[in-house]
DSSP file (Angstrom, degrees, kcal/mol; ACC not computed):
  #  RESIDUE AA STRUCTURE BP1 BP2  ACC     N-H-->O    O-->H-N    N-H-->O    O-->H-N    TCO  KAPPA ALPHA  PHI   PSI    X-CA   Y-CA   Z-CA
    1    1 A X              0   0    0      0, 0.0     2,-0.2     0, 0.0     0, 0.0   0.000 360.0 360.0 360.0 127.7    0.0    0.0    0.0
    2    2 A X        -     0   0    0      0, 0.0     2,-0.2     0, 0.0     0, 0.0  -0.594 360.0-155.1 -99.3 168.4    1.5    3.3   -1.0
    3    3 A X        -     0   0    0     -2,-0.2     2,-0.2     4,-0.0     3,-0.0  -0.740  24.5-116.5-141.0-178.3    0.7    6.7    0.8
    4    4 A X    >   -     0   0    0     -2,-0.2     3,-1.3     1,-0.1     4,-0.5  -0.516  59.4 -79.6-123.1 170.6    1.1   10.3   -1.0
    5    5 A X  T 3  S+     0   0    0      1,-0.3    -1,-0.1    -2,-0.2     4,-0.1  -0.299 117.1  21.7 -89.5 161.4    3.7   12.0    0.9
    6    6 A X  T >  S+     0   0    0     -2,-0.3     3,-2.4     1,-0.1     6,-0.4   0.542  87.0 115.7  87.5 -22.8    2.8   13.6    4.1
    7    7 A X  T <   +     0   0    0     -3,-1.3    -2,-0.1     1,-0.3     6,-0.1   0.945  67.0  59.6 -62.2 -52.8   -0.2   11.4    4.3
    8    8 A X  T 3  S+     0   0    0     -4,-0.5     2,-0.6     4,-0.1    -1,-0.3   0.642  93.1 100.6 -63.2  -5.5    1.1    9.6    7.7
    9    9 A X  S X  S-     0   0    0     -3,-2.4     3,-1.0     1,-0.1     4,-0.5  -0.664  71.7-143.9-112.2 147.6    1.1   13.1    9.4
   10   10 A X  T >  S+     0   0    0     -2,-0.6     3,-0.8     1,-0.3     4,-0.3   0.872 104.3  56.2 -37.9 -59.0   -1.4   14.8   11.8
   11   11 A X  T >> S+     0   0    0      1,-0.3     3,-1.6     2,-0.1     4,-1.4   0.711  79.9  82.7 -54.0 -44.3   -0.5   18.0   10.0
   12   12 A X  H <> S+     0   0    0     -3,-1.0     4,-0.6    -6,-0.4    -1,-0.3   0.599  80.1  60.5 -48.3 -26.3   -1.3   17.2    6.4
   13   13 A X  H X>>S+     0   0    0     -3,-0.8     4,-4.9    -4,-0.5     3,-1.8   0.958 117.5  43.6 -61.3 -42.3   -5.5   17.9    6.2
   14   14 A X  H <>5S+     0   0    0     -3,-1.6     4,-1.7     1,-0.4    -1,-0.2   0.856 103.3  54.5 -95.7  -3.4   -4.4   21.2    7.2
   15   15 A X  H 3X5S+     0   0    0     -4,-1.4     4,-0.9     1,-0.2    -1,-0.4   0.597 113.0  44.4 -60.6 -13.5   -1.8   21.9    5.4
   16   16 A X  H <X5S+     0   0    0     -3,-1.8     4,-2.0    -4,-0.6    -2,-0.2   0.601 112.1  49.1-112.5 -34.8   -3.8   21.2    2.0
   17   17 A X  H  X5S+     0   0    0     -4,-4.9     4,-0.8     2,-0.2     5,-0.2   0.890 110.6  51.9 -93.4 -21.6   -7.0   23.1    2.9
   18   18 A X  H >X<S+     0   0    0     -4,-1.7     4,-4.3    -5,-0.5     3,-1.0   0.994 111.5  54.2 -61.4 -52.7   -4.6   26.3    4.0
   19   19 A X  H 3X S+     0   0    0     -4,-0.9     4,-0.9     1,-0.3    -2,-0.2   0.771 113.4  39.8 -26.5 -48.2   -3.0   25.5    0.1
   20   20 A X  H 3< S+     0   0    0     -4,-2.0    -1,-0.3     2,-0.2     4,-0.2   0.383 107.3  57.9-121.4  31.3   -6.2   25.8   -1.3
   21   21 A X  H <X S+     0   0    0     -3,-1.0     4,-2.4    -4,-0.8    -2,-0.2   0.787 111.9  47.1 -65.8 -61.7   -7.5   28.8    0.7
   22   22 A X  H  X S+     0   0    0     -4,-4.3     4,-1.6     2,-0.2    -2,-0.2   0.864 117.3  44.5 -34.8 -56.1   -4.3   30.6   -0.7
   23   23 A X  H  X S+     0   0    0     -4,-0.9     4,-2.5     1,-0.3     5,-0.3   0.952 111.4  50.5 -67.9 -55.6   -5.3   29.2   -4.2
   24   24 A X  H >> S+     0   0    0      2,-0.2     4,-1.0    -4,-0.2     3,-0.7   0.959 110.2  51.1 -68.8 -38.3   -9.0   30.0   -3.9
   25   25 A X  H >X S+     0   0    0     -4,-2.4     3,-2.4     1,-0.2     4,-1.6   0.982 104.5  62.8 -48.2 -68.7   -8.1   34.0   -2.7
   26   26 A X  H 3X S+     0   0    0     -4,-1.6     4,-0.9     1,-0.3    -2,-0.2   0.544 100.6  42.5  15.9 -63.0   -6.3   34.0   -5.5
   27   27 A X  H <X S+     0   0    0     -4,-2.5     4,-1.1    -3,-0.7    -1,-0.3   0.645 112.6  59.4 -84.2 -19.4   -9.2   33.4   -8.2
   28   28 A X  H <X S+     0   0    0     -3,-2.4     4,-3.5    -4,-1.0    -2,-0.2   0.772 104.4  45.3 -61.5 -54.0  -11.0   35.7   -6.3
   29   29 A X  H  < S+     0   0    0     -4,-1.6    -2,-0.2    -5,-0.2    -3,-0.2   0.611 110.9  51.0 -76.7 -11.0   -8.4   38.2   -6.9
   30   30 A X  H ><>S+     0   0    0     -4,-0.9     5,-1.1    -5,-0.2     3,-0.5   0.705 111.0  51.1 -86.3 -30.9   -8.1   37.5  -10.6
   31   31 A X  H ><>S+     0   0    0     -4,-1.1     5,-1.2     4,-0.2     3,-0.7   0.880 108.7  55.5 -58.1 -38.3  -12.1   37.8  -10.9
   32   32 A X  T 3<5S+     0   0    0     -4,-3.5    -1,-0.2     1,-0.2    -2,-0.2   0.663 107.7  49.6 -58.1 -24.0  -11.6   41.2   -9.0
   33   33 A X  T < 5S-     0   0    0     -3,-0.5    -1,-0.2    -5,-0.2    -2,-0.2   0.573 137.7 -64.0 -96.0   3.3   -9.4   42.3  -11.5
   34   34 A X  T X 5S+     0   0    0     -3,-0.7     3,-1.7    -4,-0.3     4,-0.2   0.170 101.2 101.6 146.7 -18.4  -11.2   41.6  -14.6
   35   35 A X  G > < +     0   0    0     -5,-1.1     3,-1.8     1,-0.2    -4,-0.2   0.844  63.2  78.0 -77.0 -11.0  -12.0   38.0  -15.1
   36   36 A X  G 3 <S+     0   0    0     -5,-1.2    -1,-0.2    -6,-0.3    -5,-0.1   0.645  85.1  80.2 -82.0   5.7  -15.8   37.8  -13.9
   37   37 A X  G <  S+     0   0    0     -3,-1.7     2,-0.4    -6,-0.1    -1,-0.2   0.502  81.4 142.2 -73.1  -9.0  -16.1   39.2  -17.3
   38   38 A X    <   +     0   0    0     -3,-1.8     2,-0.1    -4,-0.2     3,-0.0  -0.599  27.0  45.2 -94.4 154.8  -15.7   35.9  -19.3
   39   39 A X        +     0   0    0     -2,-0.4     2,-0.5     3,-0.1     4,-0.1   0.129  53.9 179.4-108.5-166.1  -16.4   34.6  -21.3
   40   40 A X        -     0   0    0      2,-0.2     6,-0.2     1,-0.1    -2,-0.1  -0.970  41.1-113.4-140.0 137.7  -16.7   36.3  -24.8
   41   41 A X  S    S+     0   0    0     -2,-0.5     2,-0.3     4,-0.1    -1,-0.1   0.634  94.0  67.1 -60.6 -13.0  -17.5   35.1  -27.6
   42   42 A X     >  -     0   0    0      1,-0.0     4,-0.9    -3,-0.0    -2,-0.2  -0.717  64.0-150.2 -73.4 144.2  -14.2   35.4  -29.4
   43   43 A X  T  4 S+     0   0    0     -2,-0.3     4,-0.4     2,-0.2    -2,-0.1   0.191  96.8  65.9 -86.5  24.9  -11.6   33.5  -28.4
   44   44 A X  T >> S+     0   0    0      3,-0.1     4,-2.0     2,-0.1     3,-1.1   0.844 108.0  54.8-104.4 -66.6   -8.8   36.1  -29.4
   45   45 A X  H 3> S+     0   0    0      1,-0.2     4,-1.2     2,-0.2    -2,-0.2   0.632 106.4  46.6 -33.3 -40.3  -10.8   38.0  -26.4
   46   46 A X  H 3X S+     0   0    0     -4,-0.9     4,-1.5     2,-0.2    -1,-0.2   0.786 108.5  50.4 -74.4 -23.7  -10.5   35.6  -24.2
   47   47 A X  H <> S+     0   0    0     -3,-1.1     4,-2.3    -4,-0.4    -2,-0.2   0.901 117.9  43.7 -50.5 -78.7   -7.0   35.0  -24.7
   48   48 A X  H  X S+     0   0    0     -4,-2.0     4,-1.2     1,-0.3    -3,-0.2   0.635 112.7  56.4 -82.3 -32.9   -6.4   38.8  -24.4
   49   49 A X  H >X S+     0   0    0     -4,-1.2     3,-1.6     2,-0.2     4,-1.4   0.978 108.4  37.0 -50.6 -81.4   -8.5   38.9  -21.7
   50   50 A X  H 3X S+     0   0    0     -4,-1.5     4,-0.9     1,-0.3    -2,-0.3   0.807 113.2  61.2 -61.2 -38.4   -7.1   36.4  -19.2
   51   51 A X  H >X S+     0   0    0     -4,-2.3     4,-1.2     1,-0.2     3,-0.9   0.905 105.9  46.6 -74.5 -21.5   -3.6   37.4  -20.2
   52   52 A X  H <X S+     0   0    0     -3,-1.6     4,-1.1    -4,-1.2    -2,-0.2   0.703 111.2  49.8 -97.9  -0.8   -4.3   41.1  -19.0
   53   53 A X  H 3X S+     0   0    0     -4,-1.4     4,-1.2     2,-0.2    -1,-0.2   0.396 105.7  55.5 -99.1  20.4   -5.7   40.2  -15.9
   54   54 A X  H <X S+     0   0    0     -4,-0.9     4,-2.4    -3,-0.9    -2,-0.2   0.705 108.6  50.3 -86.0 -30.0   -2.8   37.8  -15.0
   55   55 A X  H  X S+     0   0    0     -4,-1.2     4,-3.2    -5,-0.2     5,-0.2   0.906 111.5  49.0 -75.3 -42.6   -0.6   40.6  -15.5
   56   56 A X  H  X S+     0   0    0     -4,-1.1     4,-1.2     2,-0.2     3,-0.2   0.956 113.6  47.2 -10.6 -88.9   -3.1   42.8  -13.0
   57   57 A X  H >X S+     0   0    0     -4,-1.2     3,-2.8     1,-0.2     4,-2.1   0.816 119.5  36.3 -37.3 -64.4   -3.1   40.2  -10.5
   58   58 A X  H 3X S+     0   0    0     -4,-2.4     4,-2.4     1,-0.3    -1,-0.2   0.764 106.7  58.5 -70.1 -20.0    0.6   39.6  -10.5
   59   59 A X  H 3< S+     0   0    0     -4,-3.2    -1,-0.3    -3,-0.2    -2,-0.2   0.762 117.1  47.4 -80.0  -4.3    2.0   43.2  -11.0
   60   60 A X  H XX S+     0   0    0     -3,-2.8     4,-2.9    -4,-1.2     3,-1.2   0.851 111.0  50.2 -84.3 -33.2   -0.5   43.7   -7.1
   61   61 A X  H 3X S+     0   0    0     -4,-2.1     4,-0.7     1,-0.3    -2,-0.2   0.795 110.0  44.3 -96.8 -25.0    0.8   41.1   -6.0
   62   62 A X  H 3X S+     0   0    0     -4,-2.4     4,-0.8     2,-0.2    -1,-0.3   0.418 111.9  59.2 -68.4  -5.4    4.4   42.2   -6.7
   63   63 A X  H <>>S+     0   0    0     -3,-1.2     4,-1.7     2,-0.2     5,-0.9   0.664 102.3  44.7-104.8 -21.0    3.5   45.3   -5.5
   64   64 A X  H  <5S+     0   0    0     -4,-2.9    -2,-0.2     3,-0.2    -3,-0.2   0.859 112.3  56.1 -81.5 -17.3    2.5   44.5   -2.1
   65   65 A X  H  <5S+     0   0    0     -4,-0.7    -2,-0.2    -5,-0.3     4,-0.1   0.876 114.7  34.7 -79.7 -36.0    5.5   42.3   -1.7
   66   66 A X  H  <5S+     0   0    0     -4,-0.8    -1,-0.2     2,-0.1    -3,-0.1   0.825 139.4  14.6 -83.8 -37.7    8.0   44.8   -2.5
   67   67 A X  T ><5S+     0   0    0     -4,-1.7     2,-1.0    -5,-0.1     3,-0.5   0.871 119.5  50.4 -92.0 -78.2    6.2   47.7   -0.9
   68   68 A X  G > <S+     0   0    0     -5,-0.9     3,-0.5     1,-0.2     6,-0.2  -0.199  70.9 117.2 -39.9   5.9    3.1   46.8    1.6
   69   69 A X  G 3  S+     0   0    0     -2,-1.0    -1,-0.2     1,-0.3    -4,-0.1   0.940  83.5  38.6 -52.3 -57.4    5.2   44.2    3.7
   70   70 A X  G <  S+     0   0    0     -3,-0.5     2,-0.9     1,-0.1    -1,-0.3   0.669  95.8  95.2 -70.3 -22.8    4.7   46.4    6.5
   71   71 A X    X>  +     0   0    0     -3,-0.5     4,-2.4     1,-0.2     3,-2.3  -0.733  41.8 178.2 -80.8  80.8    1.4   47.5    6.0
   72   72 A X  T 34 S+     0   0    0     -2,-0.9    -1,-0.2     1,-0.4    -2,-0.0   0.594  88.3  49.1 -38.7 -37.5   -1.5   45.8    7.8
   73   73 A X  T 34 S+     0   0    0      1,-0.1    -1,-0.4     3,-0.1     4,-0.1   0.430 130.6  32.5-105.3  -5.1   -4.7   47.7    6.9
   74   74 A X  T <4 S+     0   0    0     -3,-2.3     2,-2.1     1,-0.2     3,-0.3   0.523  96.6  75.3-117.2 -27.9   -2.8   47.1    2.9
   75   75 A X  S  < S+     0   0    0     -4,-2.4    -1,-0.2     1,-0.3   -11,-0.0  -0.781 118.4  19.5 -68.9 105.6   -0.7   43.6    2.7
   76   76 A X  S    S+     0   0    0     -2,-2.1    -1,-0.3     1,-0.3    -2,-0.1   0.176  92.9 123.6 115.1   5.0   -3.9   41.9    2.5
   77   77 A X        -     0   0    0     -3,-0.3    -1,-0.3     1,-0.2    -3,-0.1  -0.089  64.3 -92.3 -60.3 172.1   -6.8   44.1    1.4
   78   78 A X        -     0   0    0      1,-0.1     4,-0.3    -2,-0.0    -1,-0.2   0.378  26.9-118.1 -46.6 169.7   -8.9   43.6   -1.2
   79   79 A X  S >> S+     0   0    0      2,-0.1     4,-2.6     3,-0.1     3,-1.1   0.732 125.5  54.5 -69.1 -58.4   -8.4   45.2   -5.4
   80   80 A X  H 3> S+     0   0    0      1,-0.3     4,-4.9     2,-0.2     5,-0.3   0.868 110.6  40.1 -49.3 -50.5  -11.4   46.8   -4.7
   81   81 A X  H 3> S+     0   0    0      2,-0.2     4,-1.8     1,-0.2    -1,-0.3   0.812 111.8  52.7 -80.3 -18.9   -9.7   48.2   -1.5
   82   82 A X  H <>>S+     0   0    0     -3,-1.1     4,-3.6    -4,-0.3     5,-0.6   0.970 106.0  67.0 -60.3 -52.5   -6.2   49.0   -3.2
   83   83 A X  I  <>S+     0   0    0     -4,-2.6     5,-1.2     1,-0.2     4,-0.4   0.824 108.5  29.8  -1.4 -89.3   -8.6   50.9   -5.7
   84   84 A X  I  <5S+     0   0    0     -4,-4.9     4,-0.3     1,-0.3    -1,-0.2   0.897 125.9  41.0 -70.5 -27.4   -9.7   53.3   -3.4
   85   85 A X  I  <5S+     0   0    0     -4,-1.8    -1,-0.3    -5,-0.3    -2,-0.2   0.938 131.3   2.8 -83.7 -28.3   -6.9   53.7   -1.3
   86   86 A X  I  <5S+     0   0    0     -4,-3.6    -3,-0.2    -5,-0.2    -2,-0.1   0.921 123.2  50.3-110.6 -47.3   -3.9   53.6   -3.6
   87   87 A X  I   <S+     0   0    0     -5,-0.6     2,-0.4    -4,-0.4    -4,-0.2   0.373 104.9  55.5 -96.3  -7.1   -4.6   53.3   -7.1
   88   88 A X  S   <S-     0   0    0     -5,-1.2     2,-0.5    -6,-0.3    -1,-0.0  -0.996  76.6-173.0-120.4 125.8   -7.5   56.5   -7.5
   89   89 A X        -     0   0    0     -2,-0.4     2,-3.0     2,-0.1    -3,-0.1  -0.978  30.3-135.0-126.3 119.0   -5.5   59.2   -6.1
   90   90 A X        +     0   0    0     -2,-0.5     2,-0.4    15,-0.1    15,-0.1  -0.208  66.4 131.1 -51.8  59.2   -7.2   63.1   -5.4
   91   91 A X        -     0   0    0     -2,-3.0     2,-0.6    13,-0.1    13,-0.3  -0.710  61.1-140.1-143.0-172.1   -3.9   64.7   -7.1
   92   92 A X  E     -A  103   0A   0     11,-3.9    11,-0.7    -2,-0.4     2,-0.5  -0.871  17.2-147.4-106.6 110.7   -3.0   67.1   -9.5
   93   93 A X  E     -A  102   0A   0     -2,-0.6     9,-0.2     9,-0.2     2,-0.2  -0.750  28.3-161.6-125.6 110.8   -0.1   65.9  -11.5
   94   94 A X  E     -A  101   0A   0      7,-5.6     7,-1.7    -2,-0.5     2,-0.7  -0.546  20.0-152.7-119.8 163.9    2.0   69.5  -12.3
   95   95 A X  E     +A  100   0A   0      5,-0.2     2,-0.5    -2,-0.2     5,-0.2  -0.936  34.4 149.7-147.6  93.3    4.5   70.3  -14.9
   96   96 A X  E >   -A   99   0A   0      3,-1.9     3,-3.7    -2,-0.7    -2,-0.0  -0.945  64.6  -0.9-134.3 150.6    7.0   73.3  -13.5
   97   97 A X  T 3  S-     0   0    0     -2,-0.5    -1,-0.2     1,-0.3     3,-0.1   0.926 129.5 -58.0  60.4  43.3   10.8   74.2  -14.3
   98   98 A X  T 3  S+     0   0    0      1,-0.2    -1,-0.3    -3,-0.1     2,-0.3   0.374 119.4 107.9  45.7  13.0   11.0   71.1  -16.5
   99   99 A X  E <   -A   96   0A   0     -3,-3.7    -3,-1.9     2,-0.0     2,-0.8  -0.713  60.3-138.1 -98.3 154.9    9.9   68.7  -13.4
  100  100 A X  E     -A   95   0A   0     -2,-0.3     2,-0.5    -5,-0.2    -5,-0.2  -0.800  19.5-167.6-123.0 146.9    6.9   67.1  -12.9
  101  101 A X  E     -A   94   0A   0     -7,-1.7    -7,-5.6    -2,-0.8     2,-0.4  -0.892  19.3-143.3-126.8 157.8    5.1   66.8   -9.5
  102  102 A X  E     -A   93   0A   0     -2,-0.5     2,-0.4    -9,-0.2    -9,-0.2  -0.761  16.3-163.3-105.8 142.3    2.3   64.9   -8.0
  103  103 A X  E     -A   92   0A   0    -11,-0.7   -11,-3.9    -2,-0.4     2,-0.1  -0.872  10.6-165.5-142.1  85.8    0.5   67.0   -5.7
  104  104 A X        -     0   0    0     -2,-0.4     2,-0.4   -13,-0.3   -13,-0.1  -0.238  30.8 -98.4 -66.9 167.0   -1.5   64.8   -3.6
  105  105 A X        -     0   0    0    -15,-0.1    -1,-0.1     1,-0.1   -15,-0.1  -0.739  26.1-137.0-104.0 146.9   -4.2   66.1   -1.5
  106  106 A X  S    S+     0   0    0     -2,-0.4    -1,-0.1     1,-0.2     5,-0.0   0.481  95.7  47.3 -97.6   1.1   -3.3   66.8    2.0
  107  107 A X  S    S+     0   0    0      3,-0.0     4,-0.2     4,-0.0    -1,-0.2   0.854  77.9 114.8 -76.4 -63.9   -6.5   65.3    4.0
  108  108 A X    >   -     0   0    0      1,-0.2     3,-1.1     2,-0.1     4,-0.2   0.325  69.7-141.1  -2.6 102.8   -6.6   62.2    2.0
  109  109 A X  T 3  S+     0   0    0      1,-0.3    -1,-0.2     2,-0.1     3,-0.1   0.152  90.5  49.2 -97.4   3.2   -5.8   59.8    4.8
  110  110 A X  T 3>  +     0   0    0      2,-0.1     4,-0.9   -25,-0.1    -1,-0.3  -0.004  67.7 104.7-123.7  58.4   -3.6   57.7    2.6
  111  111 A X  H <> S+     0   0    0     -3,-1.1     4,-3.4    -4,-0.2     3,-0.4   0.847  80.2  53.8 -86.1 -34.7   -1.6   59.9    1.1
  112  112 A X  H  4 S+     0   0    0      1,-0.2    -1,-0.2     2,-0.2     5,-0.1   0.782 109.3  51.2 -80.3  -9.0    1.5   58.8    3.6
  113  113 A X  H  > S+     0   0    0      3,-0.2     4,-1.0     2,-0.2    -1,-0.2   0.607 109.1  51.4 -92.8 -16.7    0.9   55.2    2.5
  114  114 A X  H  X S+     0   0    0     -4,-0.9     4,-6.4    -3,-0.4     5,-0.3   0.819 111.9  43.7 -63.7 -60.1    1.1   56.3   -1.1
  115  115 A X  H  < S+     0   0    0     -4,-3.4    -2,-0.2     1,-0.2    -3,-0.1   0.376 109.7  55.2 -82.2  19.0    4.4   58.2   -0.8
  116  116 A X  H  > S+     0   0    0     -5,-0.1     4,-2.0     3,-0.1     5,-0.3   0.628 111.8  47.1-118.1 -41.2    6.0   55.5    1.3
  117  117 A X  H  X>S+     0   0    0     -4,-1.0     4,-2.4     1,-0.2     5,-0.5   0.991 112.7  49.1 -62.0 -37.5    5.0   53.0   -1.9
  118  118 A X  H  X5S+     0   0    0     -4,-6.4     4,-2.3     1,-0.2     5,-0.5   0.973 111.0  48.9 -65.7 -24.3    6.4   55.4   -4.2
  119  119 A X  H  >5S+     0   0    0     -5,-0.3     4,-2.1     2,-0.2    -1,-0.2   0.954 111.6  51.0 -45.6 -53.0    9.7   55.7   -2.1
  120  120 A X  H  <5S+     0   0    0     -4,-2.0    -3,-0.2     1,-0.3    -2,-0.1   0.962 114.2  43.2 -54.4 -66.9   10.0   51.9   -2.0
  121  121 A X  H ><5S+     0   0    0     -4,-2.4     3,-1.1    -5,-0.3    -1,-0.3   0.827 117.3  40.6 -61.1 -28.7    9.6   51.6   -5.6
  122  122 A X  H 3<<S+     0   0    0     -4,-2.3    -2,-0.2    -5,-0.5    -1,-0.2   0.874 109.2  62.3 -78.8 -38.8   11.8   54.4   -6.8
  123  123 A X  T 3< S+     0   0    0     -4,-2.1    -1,-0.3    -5,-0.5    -2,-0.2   0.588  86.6 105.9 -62.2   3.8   14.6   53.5   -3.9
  124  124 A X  S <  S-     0   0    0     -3,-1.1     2,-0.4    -4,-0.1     3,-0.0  -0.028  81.0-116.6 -76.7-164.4   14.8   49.8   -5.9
  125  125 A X        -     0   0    0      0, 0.0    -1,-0.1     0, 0.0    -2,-0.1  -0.991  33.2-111.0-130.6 124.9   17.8   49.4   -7.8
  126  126 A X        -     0   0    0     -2,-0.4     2,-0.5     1,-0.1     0, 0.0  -0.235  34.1-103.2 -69.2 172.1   17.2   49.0  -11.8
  127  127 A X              0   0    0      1,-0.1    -1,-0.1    -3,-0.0    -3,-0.0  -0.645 360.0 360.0 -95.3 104.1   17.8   46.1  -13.4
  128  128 A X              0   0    0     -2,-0.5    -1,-0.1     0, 0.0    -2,-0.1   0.700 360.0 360.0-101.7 360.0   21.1   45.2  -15.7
């Protein structure tokens, strides 16, 4: 009689249903980005479809990992809730002296959680 591996341990049920809780947020979070929209009657669409909301998903999911580590109320929200908080921004985007600046609005109440992702990301080191 053969066993699968892990099988003989206490642990294993729950290691597997935590595995596909991750999995199953996950699909949740590619339908939040675009996917409860399929299917289409093309298949070109669907194709184009599913490939821009893999790129969604993954370029959030790279973006909490590199920035949002730290962040409670963000390393684990929602799209809907990076939406409002990060990704629709009140700010005026301004063009003086050949620079440009973002001129968030100074109630916004995540305005410091904005400028600590843009830090993070600009402070990365490019790629050679």
């Amino acid at each position: 009689m053969t066993r699968s591996a892990g099988s003989h341990q206490i642990q294993w049920p729950g290691t597997l249903h935590r595995h596909h809780a991750v999995v199953e947020d996950r699909v949740r979070t590619n339908k939040a980005m675009g996917l409860h929209n399929l299917p289409s009657k093309s298949w070109t669409m669907n194709a184009n479809r599913m490939l821009t909301c893999s790129l969604a998903a993954d370029l959030d999911a790279w973006l909490r990992l590199l920035t949002l580590h730290d962040r409670d109320a963000l390393a684990d929200a929602g799209p809907d809730t990076m939406r409002l908080r990060l990704h629709h921004l009140p700010a005026r985007l301004a063009a003086h002296a050949r620079r440009r600046r973002l001129r968030l609005e100074r109630t916004w109440p995540w305005a410091e959680a904005f400028t600590t992702v843009w830090t993070r990301i600009t402070d990365l080191p490019a790629i050679t």
